[in-house]
C-alpha positions in Angstrom: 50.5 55.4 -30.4 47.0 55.0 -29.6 44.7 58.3 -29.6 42.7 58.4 -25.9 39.8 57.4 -27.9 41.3 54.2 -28.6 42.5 53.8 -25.1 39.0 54.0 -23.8 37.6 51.6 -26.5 40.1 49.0 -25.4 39.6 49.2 -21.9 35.7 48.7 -22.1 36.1 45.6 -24.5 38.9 44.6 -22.2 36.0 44.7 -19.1 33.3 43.2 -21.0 35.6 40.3 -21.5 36.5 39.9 -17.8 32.2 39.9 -17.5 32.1 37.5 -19.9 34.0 35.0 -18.9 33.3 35.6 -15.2 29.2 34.6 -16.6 30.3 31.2 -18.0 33.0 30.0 -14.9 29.3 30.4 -13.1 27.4 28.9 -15.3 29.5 26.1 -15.9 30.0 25.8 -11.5 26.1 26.1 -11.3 25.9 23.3 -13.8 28.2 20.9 -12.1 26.3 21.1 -8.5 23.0 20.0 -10.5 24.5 16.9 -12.0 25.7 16.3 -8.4 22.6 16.7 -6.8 20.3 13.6 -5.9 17.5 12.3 -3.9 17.5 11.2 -0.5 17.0 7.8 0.1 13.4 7.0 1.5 13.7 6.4 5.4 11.7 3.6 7.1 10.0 5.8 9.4 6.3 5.9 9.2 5.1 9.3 7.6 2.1 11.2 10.2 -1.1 12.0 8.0 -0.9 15.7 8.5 2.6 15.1 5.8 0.8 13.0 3.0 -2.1 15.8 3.4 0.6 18.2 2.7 1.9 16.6 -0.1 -1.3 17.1 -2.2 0.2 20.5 -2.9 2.9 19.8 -3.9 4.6 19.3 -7.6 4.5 15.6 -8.7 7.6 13.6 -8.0 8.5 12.1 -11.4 9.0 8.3 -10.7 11.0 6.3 -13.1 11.1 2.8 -13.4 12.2 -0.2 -15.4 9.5 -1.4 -17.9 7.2 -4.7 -16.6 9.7 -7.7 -16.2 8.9 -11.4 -14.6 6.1 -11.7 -12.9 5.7 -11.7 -9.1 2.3 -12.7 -7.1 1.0 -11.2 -4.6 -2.1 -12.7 -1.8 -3.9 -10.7 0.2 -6.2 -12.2 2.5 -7.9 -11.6 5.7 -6.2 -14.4 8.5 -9.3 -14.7 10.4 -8.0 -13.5 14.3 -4.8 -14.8 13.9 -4.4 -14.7 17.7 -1.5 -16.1 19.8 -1.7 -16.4 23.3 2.4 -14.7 23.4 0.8 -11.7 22.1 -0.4 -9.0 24.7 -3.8 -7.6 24.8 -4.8 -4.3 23.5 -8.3 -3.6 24.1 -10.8 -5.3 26.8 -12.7 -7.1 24.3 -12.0 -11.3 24.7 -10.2 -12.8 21.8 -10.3 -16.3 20.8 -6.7 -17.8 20.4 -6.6 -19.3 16.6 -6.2 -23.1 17.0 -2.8 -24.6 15.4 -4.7 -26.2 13.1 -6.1 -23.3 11.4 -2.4 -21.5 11.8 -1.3 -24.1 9.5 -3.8 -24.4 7.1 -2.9 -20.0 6.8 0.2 -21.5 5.8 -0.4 -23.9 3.4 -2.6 -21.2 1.8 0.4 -19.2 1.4 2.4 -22.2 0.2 0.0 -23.2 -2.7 -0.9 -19.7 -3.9 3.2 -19.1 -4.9 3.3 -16.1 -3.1 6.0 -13.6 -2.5 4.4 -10.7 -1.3 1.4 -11.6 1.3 -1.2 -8.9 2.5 -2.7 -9.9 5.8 -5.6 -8.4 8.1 -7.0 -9.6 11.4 -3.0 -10.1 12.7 -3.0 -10.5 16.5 0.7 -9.1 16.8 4.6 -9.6 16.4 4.1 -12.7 18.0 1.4 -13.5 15.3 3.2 -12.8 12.3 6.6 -14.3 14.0 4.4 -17.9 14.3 2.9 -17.0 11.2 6.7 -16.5 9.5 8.2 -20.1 11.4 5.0 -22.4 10.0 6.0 -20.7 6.5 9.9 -21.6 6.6 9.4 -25.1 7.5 7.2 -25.5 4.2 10.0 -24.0 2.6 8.7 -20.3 1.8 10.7 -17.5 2.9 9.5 -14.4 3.4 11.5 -12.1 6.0 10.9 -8.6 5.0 7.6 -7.6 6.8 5.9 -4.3 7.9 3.2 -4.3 10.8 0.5 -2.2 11.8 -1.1 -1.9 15.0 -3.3 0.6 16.0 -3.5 1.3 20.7 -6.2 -0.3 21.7 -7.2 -2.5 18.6 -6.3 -6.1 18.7 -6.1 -6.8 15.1 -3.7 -5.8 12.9 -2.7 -5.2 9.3 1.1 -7.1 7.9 2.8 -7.2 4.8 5.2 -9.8 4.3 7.7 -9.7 1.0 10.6 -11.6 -0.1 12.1 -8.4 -1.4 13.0 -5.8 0.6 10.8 -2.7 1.9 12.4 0.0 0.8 10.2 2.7 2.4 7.3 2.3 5.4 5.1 5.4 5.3 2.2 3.7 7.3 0.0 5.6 9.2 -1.7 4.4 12.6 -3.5 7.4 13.5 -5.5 8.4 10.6 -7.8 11.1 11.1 -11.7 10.3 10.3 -13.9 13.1 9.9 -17.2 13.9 11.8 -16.7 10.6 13.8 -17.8 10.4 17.5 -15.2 11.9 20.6 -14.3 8.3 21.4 -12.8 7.4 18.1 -11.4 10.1 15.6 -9.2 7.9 13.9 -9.6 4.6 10.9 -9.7 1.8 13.5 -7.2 -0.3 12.2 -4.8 2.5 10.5 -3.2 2.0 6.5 -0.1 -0.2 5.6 2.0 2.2 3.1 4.8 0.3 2.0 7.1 0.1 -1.1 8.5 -3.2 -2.1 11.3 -3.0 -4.7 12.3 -6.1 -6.7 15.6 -7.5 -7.8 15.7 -5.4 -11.3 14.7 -2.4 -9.4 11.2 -2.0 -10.1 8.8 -0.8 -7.2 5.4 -1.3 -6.2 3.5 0.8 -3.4 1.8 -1.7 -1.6 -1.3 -0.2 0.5 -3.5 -2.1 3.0 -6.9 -1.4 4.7 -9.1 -3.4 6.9 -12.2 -1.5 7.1 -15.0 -1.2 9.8 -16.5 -5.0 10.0 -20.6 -4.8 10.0 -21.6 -5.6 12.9 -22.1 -3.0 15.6 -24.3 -2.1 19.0 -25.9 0.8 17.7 -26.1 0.1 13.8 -23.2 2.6 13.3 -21.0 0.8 11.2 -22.0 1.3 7.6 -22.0 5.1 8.4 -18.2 4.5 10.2 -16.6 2.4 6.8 -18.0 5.1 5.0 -16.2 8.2 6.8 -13.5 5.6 6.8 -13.5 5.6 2.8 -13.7 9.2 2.7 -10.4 9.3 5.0 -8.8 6.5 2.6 -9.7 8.4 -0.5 -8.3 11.7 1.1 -5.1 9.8 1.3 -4.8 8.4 -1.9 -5.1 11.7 -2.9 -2.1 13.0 -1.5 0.0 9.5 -2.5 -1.1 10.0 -6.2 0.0 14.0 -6.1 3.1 13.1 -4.6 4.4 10.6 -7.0 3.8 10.3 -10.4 4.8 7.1 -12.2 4.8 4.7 -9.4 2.7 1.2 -10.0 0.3 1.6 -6.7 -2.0 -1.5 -5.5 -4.4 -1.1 -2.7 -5.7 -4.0 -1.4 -7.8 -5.5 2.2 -11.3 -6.7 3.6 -13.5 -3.5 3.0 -16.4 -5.1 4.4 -18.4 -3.8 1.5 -19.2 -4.8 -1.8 -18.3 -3.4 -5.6 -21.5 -1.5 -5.6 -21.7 -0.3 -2.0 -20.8 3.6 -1.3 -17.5 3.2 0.3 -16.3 1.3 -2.4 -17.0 3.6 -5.3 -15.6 6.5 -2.9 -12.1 4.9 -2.4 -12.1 4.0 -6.5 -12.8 7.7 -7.4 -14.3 9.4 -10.1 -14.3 7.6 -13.5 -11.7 8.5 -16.2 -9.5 10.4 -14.5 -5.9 10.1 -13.7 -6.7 9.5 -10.0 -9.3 6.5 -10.4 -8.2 3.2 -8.9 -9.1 0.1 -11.1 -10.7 -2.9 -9.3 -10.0 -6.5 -10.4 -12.2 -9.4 -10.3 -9.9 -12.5 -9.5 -12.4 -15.5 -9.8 -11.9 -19.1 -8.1 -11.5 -22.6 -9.8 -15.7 -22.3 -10.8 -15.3 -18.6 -12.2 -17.0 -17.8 -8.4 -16.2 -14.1 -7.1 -17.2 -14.4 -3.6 -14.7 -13.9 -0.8 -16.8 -14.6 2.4 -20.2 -16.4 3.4 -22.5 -15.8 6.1 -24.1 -18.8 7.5 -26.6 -16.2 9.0 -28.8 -15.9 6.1 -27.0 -17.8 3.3 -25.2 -15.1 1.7 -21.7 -15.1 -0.5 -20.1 -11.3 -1.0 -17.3 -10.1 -2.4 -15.9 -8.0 0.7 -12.0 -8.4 0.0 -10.5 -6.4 -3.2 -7.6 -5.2 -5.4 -7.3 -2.1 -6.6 -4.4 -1.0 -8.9 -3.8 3.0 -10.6 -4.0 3.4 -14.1 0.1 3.7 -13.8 -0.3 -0.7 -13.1 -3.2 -1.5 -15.2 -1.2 -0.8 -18.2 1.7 -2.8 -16.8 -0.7 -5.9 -16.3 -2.5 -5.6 -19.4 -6.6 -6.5 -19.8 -6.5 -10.0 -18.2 -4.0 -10.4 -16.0 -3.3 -13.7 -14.1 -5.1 -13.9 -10.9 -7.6 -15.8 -8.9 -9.3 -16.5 -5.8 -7.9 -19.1 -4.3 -10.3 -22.2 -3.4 -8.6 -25.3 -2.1 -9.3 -27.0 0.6 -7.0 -25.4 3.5 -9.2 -22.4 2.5 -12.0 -23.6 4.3 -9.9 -24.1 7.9 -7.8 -21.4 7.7 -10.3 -18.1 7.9 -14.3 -16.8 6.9 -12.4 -15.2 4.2 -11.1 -16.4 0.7 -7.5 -15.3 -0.2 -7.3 -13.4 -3.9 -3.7 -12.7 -5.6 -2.8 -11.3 -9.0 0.8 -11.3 -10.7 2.6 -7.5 -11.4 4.5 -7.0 -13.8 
């Protein structure tokens, strides 16, 4: 028999067994609800600013991707007041209805870049982009995935049309602008945040501006774009903190050039993670210029492309792109379309 010595020795090895094994049934349950956890799909509900502010303290969310595959282009342009008469008014200022002939030639810009993911400004509407969309199908180019921005009280808006599906719309319409005047507190024509995600999976963030033009009453509209850039680069901020890995491309008429203030604020400071890379697409005659004014015989390169450092190695150092120069060009807008192929 055993002594009560041994009894007691037994009974404790027989308990730390029991604790034992109780440990690893937890561990192993613990275990199994990780593997099962995943992500929530992204919504298509536009995300308010005070959220992509937040998200700059936040942890990074790891993004990942396939490697580059075939290319896809992408246009951006501005559609010179693409204005329908179906479209309803948004602010008391008169707008000239863009004549059919000009609508087309848009088009046929589209058409002859190749095209499947088009950045647009100066959109009068849903009715725009809808007449916009029919002149496209009859020339055979489908594109009928779109996001639209429209700010109250601003006639022109900002569109992205794709031929792949949107998977997420985190535009904002209200974004806040610092130190601006009690009538307007907000960029005037709002950002296009939108991720396009193509057939082998891979995504792009897709952003679009259309920044303060330069004209104004009381000469305030170099001062406005720039608190506008400040606002933009705020937000870029929070995007890049949020998500690390993703291939982001910022694009739009900025109304300023590569060396003017607002530019260099929205690219950031030089060799860091958070600097955005600017392209120079050049036309058929190695030309940079986007717009000319009549009014004192002047070419500037107003309309860009940025890309994050995430893209640039994607695209490599010369990737294909242009300005595009044929002659619809000169009906269709005052500005010249520029496109560049992702990989």
């Amino acid at each position: 028999s055993f002594s009560e010595t041994d009894m007691v020795r037994k009974t404790s090895k027989s308990r730390g067994s029991s604790v034992i094994a109780a440990l690893i049934v937890l561990c192993a349950l613990i275990g199994y609800g990780l593997s099962e956890w995943k992500l929530l799909p992204d919504t298509m509900e536009a995300v308010p600013a005070s959220r992509q502010a937040a998200e700059q303290g936040m942890a990074p969310e790891k993004i990942t991707l396939p490697e580059k595959g075939e290319p896809v282009r992408m246009l951006t342009m501005n559609a010179g007041n693409y204005f329908v008469p179906e479209d309803p008014r948004r602010s008391n200022f008169q707008v000239k209805y863009k004549p059919v002939e000009a609508r087309e030639a848009i088009a046929e810009l589209v058409r002859q870049s190749g095209a499947e993911i088009v950045g647009l400004s100066e959109m009068g509407g849903e009715a725009a982009v809808n007449d916009l969309q029919m002149r496209l199908k009859r020339k055979g180019v489908q594109l009928p995935h779109k996001v639209l921005v429209m700010r109250d009280g601003e006639d022109r808006g900002l569109v992205l049309l794709s031929k792949y599906p949107i998977v997420s719309n985190r535009s904002v319409t209200d974004m806040p602008v610092s130190g601006e005047p009690k009538r307007r507190k907000t960029m005037l024509r709002g950002i296009l945040d939108a991720t396009v995600k193509m057939p082998d999976s891979r995504q792009f963030r897709l952003i679009g501006v259309h920044l303060k033009s330069r004209l104004s009453r009381d000469g305030s509209a170099e001062e406005t774009r720039r608190r506008e850039a400040y606002a933009l680069r705020d937000y870029l901020n929070g995007v890049m903190a949020s998500q690390d890995g993703m291939p982001l491309l910022l694009y739009g008429d900025f109304n300023d050039g590569p060396a003017d203030s607002s530019v260099q604020v929205i690219q950031g400071p030089a060799k860091t993670d958070s600097r955005l890379n600017r392209l120079k697409p050049r036309d058929s005659r190695g030309e940079t210029w986007t717009i000319y004014y009549e009014d004192g015989d002047t070419y500037h390169s107003f309309d860009h492309i940025f890309i994050n450092n995430t893209l640039k190695k994607r695209l490599g150092r010369k990737p294909p792109m242009g300005v595009i120069d044929t002659p619809p060009s000169r009906q269709a807008s005052d500005h010249r379309g520029i496109w560049v192929e992702l990989r």
